[in-house]
Each structure stands twice: as structure tokens, then as C-alpha cells.
C-alpha positions in Angstrom: 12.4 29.0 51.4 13.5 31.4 48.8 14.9 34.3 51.5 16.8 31.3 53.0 18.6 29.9 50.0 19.7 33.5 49.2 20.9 34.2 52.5 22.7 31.1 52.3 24.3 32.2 48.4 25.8 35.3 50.0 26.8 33.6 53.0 28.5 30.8 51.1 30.5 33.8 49.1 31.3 35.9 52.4 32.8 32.3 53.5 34.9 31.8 50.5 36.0 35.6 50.5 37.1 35.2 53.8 38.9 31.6 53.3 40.9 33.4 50.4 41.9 36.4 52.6 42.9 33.7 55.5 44.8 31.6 53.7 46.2 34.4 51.3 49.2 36.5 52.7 50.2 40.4 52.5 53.4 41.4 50.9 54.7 44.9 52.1 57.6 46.8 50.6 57.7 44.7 47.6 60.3 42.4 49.8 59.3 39.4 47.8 58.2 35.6 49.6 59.6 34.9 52.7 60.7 38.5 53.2 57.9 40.0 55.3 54.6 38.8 54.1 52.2 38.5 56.7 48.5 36.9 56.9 45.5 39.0 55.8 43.6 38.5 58.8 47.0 39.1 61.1 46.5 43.1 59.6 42.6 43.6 60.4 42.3 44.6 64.4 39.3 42.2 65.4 39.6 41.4 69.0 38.0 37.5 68.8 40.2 34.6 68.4 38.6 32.8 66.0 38.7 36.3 63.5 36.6 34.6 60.6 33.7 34.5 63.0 34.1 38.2 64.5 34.5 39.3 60.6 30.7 37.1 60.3 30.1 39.5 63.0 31.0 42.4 62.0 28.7 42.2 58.4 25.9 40.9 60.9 25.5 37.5 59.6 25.6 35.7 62.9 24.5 37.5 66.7 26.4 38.0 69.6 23.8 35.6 71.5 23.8 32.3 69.0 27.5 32.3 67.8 26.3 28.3 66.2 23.8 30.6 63.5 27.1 29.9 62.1 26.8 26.7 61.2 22.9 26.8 60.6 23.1 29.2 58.1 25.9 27.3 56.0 23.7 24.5 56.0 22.1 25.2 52.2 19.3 23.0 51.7 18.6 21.5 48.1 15.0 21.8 47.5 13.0 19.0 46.3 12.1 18.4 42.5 8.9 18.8 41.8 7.5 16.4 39.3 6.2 18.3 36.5 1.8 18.0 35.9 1.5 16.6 32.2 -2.2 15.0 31.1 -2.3 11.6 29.8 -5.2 9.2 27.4 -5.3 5.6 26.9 -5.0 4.5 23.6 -5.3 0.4 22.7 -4.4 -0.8 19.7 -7.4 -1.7 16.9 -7.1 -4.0 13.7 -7.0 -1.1 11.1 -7.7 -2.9 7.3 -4.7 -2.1 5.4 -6.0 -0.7 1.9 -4.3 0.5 -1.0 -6.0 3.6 -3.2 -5.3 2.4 -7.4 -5.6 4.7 -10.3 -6.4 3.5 -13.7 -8.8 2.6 -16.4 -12.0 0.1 -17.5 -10.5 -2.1 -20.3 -12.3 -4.8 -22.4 -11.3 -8.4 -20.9 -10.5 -8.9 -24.5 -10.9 -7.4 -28.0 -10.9 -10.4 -30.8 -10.9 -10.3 -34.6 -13.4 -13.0 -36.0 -11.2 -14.3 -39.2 -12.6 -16.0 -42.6 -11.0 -19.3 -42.9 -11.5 -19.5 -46.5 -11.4 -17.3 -49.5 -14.3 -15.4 -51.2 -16.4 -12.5 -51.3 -18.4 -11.0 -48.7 -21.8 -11.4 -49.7 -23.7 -10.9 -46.2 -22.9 -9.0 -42.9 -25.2 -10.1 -40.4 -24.3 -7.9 -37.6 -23.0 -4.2 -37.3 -21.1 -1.7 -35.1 -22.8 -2.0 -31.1 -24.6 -5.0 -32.3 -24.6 -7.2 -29.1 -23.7 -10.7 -30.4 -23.9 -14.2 -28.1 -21.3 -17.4 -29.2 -23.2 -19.4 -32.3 -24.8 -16.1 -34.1 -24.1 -15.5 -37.1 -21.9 -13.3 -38.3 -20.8 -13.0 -41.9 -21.5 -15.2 -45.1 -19.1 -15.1 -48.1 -20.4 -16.4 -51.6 -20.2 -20.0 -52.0 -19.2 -20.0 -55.8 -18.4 -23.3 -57.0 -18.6 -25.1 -54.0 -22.2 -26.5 -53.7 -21.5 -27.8 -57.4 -18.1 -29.8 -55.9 -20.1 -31.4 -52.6 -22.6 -32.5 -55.4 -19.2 -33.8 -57.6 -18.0 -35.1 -54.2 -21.5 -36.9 -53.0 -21.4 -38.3 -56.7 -17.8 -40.1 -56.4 -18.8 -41.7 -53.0 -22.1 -43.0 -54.1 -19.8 -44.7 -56.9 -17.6 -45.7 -54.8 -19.8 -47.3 -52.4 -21.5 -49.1 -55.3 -18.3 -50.4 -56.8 -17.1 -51.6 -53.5 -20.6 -53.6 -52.9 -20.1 -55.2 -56.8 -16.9 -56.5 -55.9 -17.7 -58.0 -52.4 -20.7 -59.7 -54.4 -17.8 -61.1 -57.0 -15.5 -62.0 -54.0 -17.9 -64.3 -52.5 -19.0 -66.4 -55.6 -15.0 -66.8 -56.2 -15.6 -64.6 -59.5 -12.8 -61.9 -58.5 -9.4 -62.1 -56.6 -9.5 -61.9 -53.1 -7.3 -58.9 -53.0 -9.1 -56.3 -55.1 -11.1 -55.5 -51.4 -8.3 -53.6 -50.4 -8.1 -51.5 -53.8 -12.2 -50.7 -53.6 -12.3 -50.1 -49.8 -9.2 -47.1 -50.4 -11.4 -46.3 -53.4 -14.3 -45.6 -51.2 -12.3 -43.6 -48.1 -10.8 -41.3 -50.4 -14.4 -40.9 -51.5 -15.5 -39.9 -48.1 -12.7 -37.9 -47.5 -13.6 -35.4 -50.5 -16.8 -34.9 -49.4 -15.9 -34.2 -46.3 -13.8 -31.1 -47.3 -16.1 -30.5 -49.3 -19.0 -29.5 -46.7 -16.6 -28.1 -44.6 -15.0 -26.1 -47.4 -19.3 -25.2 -47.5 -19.5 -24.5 -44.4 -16.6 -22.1 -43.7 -18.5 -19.7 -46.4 -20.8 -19.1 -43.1 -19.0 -17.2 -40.1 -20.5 -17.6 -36.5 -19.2 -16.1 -33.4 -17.5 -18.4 -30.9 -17.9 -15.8 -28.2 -20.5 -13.4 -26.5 -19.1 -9.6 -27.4 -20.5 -6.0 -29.0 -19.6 -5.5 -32.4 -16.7 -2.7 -33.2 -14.6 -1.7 -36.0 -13.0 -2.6 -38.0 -15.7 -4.5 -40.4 -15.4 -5.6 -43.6 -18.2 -4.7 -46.1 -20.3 -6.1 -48.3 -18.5 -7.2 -52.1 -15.1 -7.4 -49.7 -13.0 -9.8 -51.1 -11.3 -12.0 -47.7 -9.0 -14.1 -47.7 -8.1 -16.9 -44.9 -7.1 -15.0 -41.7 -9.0 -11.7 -42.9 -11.3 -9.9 -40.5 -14.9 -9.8 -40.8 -16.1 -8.3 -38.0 -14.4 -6.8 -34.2 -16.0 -8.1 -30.9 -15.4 -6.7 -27.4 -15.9 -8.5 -24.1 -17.1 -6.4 -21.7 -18.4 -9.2 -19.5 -16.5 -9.2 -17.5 -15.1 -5.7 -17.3 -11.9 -5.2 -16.2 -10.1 -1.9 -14.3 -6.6 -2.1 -14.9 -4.4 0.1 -12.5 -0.8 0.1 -10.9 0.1 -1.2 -7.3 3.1 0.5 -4.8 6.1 -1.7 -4.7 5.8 -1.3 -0.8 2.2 -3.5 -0.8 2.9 -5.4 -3.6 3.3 -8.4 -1.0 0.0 -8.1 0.3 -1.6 -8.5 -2.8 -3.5 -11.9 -3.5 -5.6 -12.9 -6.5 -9.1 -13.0 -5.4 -8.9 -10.3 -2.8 -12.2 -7.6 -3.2 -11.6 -4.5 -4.8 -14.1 -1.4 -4.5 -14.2 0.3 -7.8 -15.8 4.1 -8.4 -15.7 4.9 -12.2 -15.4 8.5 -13.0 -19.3 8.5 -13.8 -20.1 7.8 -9.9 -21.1 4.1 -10.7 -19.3 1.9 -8.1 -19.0 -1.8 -8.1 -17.1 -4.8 -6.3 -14.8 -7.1 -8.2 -11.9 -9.2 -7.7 -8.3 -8.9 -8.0 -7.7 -11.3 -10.7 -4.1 -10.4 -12.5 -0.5 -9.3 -10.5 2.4 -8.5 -13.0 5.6 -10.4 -12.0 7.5 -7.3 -13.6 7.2 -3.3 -12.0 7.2 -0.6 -14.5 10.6 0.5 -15.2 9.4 3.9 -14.5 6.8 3.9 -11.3 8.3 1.0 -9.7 4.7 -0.1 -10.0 3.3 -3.1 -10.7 0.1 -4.0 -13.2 -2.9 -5.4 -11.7 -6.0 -6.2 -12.9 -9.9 -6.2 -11.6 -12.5 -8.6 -13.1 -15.5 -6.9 -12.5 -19.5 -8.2 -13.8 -20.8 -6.4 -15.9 -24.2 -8.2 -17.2 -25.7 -4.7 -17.9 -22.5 -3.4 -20.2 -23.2 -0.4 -18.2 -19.4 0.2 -17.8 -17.7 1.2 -20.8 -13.9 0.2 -21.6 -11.6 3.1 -21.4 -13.9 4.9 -18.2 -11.0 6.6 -15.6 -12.0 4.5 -12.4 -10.5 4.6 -8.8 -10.0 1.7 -7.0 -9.5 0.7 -3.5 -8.3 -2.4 -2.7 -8.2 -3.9 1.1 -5.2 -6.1 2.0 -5.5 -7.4 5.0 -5.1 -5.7 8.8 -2.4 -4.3 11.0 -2.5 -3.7 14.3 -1.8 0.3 14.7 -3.5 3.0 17.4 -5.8 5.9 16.3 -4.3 8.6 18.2 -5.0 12.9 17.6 -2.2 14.5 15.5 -1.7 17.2 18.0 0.4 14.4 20.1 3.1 13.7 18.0 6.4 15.2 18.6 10.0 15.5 17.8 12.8 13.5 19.9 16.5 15.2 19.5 17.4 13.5 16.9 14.5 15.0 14.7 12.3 11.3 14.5 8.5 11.5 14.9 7.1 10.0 17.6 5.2 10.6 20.9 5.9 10.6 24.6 4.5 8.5 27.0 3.8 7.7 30.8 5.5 4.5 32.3 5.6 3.7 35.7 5.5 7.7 36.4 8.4 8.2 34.2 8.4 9.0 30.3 9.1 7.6 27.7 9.6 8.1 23.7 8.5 5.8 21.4 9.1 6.2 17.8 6.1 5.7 15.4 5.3 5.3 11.6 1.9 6.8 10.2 0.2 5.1 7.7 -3.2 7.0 7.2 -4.2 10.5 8.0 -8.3 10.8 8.7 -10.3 13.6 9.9 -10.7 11.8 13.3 -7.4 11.3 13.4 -3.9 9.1 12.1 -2.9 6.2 12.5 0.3 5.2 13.6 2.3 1.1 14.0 5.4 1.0 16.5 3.4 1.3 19.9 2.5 -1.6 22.5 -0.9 -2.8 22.4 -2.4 -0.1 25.0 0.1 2.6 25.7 -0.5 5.6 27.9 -0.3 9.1 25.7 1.3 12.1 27.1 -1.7 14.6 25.8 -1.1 18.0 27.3 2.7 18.7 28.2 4.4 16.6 26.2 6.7 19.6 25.0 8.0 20.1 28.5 9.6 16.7 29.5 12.2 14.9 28.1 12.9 11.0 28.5 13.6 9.3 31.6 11.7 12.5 33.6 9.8 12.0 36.2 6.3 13.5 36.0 2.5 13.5 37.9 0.2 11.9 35.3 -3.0 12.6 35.3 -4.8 10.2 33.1 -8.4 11.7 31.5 -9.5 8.7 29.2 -12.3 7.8 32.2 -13.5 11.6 31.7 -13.6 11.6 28.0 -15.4 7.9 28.0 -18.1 9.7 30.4 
């Protein structure tokens, strides 16, 4: 095949060198066109009429006995593409779980000040720093002063009250004292009851309890403090729950739902499952990130606030194909993608990776099963047609 298209090259330039000189004409003497120009082929001495065929001839391109080798040899076959051998794999698409890898912190769920609500000196601190404290210990006690004396003041004006009003319901009903001196006895004995009142809970605010379960943490007042309403006595932290606190990419901000699990691995190897319990409605004006927040249990207090944590957060699935990194490839317009095998012809599809693992990455953008140009795929361009052989049954053996 190869000695017969050659033959048939220099044949097919023979033939147009000798169609030039046919048609071409020789100009002697300088005369000029139409002044005794005469054909090439007129001026060579070849006895044969047809002169291009004794010129064949005379180079030994055709034989005296088969003058039609002529035509045969002019005949320049095209050979036959060859499809191009390329290896192929099966991929199908999987549900991959779409998580997102946070960075952050353990924080307290909350950090209150318990406050005196009246004025006095400390006299007793129940509790101090790490104490673990649950909601109705007790806490603080400031000195009572004069205020036992003015409940005992205060008991005193109800009990008179309450007899004065009793004297004059007695004189109402023998007619002995105007009907409308009830009204003056019965404000009488409210106002009565009101002072005492304030004045046990004027008592009782000398006594500070915890309303919540916490540990105890500066700041503290001390002993022979002087507070005043709205003045610190002791610090709790909540640490149960814990929370991690962390930032989340603009691009799966969407995907994230209150309630979802969250894996968290503190920095001291402990690792625990909460929830995703906070979502900021505002990004950072620097990350583009956006504040979340973990609740995590933590009956033990085994996590400490302010611990570096890692956290990884699942947020739903996509459907993407787990396919070797070797296949991926380069179209001409420089996008990453892969080539594949479609009815024996290829294909490109373009592809978006969206997790790198040691058996491989992952990749959206490709039908559900799609059939992967493995070994090759450098060689062949779109639209080529090629002879696939497919080894996914040899690799599942």
C-alpha cells in the first residue's frame, strides 16, 4: 500500500509536469506572442501520437504491452482511517454527602454576672472561683443592718392595724360608729400589709441565690465589699451546653439548617456530636463568612471554653462520580474536564471538583453513568471516532 501511493505521488507530478509543458508554448528568437511560438511537445521528437503517453514511456512508467497501466496507476487510492485504540471505565454516579470543614473556638453558652439588688456590705461568700454551682444555691449574703428591726416595726403596724380594723367593725354593727369609717381602717390595714411586705423582701434580697447552673469565675467581690444594687457578687459560666463557634463559606451558607449534626474534634483529641443551633444573617465584612454556632453537651465540663476545635459539618448530598485524577484533561479552551466514549465517538464533558481524596476526586457535571476515556485520552479530540475498549468488567473481577 505504501510503494503504491508513492508511485502514484510521482506519477501524479510527472502528469502535471507534462500537462504544463502541453499546454505551455516555446517562444524562439524573442519574436513575442503570436510571432512564432510553438507547443512544447511539437519540439521533442517522440514518434507516438498521443506524445504524453510515449513521454510516460519513455521514464518507464507504463509498458509497451499494457498501454491502460495508464490509467491504473492514476487511480490514487485514499486509505481508510483507522479508528484510534483508547481504553475506557464505567463510572455511575454515587450520593456523595456534601460537608463543609469549620474552624473556630469552644465558647461558654453564656457568661452572667449575679447582681445584689439591694445595698449593703458583703458579709458572706458562699462559693469561690471553679466552684460548680446549680440554680437555688446560695451564693452571697450581705449584712442585714436595720432591716430585721423594720420587719419587726412593720409586723407591729399590721397587727395594729388588723386590731383597729376588727374594733371598728364591732362598733359598726351595734350602730356605735359611722358606717363609713370601714373604708378609712381597711386602707389602714393594706398599707399595713404592704410595709411588711417590702420589708421581707427588702430581708430577703440581703441573701443572693443563683438562678442558674454555672462554675464560678472572676470577677468576685470580697468579703467587707460594700455593693450596691446592680453590683456583682460573683461570675458564672455555662458550659452546659458548650458551644464551638466557627465561620461558614458564603458558597454553602444555603445548605445550612439549624439542627443539622456537626462532628466536632477539639485540639485535645476529644471529639463530640452537636447541633447546628445559630446562623448569622450578616457575613463578616472581611471573610465573607458567616457566624455559626454548635450546641454541644457537655454534662462532664470536660470541654473547656476557649479550646481551638475543628468542625465538620454534613449538609446534605450531591450526586457527583468518584473518578482517578489521572483522567482529567484540558479542552482547547484551557477548561477541565474529561473525555468520553459515546456511541464510538468522543466526547468532552466539562466537570467541577469538589473534593480531592486519596482514592480519588470527585467531580458534578457528568450524566449518571458515563463511559471514561482511561488510557488515550491525550490523543483524540472531540467528535473522533475511536475503538473503545471498556475494562470496568476486568477491574470488577
Amino acid at each position: 500500500m505504501r510503494f503504491l501511493l508513492s508511485y502514484g505521488v510521482a506519477f501524479l507530478i510527472i502528469v502535471g509536469i507534462g500537462a504544463w509543458m502541453a499546454s505551455g508554448t516555446l517562444v524562439q528568437g524573442g519574436q513575442g506572442a503570436g510571432n512564432g511560438e510553438t507547443a512544447i511537445l511539437d519540439n521533442v521528437d517522440l514518434p507516438e501520437e498521443n506524445r504524453i503517453t510515449a513521454l510516460l514511456k519513455q521514464f518507464g512508467l507504463i509498458s509497451e504491452e499494457d498501454p491502460e497501466q495508464v490509467e491504473e496507476v492514476a487511480e490514487v487510492v485514499e486509505p481508510e482511517e483507522v479508528p484510534l485504540s483508547v481504553r475506557t471505565s464505567t463510572y455511575d454516579a454515587q450520593n456523595l454527602p456534601m460537608t463543609v470543614a469549620l474552624r473556630g473556638n469552644m465558647k461558654a453558652s453564656a457568661t452572667l454576672s449575679i447582681r445584689a439588688e439591694t445595698t449593703g456590705i458583703l458579709r458572706t461568700r458562699h462559693v469561690n472561683r471553679g466552684d460548680h454551682v446549680k440554680a437555688g444555691d446560695l451564693l452571697c449574703e450581705i449584712d442585714t443592718g436595720t432591716r430585721n428591726a423594720q420587719l419587726s416595726q412593720a409586723q407591729a403596724s399590721l397587727d395594729k392595724a388588723q386590731l383597729d380594723f376588727a374594733s371598728n367593725k364591732t362598733l359598726r354593727e351595734k350602730g356605735l360608729s359611722p358606717a363609713n369609717t370601714e373604708q378609712q381602717f381597711q386602707a389602714s390595714l393594706l398599707a399595713a400589709q404592704a410595709s411588711l411586705d417590702a420589708a421581707k423582701a427588702e430581708l430577703d434580697r440581703t441573701a443572693i441565690y443563683s438562678e442558674v447552673s454555672g462554675i464560678v469565675q472572676d470577677p468576685m467581690a470580697e468579703p467587707g465589699d460594700t455593693l450596691s444594687a446592680g453590683a456583682a457578687c460573683v461570675t458564672l459560666v455555662q458550659l452546659n451546653p458548650i458551644l464551638f463557634a466557627g465561620d461558614i463559606p458564603e458558597t454553602r451558607v444555603g445548605l445550612a439548617v439549624t439542627g443539622l449534626p456537626v462532628t466536632v474534634r477539639t485540639i485535645s483529641g476529644k471529639e463530640v456530636v452537636g447541633k447546628l443551633s445559630y446562623v448569622s444573617p450578616t457575613s463578616n465584612s472581611s471573610t465573607r463568612a458567616f457566624p455559626v454556632e454548635v450546641e454541644i453537651p457537655n454534662d462532664d465540663f470536660s470541654i473547656r471554653a476557649g479550646l481551638t476545635a475543628e468542625a465538620t459539618a454534613t449538609l446534605g448530598s450531591v450526586r457527583a462520580h468518584l473518578i482517578p485524577q489521572s483522567v482529567l484533561t484540558l479542552d482547547n479552551d484551557g477548561a477541565v474536564g474529561i473525555r468520553a466514549v459515546v456511541n464510538e465517538l468522543v466526547e468532552f464533558h466539562n466537570v467541577q471538583i469538589i473534593k480531592d481524596t486519596t482514592e480519588g476526586i470527585w467531580v458534578t457535571g457528568l450524566p449518571d453513568q458515563i463511559e471514561i476515556i482511561t488510557l488515550g485520552q491525550e490523543y483524540v479530540v472531540a467528535g473522533q471516532k475511536v475503538d473503545a475498549t471498556n475494562t470496568t468488567s476486568e477491574k470488577s473481577s
